[in-house]
C-alpha positions as CSV (number, residue, x, y, z in Angstrom):
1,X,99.5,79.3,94.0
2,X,96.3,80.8,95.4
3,X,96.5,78.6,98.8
4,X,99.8,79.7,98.8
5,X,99.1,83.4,98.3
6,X,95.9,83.5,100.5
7,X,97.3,82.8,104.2
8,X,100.3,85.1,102.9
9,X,98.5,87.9,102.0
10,X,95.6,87.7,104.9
11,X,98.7,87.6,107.4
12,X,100.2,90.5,105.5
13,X,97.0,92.6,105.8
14,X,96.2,91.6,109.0
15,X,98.8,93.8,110.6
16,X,98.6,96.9,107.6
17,X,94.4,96.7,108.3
18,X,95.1,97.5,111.8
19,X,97.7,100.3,110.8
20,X,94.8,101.8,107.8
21,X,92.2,101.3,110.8
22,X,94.2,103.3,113.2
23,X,95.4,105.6,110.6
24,X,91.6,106.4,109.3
25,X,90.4,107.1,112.8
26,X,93.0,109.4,113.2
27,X,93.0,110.8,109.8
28,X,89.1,111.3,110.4
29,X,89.6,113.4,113.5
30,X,91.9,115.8,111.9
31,X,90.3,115.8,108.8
32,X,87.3,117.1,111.4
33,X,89.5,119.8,113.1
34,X,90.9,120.6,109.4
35,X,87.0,120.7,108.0
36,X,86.0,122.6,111.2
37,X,88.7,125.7,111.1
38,X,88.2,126.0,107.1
39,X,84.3,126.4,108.4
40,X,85.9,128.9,111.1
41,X,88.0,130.4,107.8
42,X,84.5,130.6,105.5
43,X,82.0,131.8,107.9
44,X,84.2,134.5,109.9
């Protein structure tokens, strides 16, 4: 079961890790912008 499982779920998360890579880079900048206008929001 676990050879089975193992090349099944590394080709699974091969594409999903590339999505979650993608997504965090992104997520990360807007979390930025987001952090940066509640700064704006705080300071002002």
């Amino acid at each position: 079961m676990n050879k089975v499982k193992g090349p099944a779920n590394r080709n699974v998360a091969g594409p999903f890790s590339l999505l979650i890579t993608l997504g965090n880079v992104g997520g990360l900048t807007r979390f930025n912008m987001n952090m940066y206008v509640i700064n704006a929001v705080c300071f002002f």
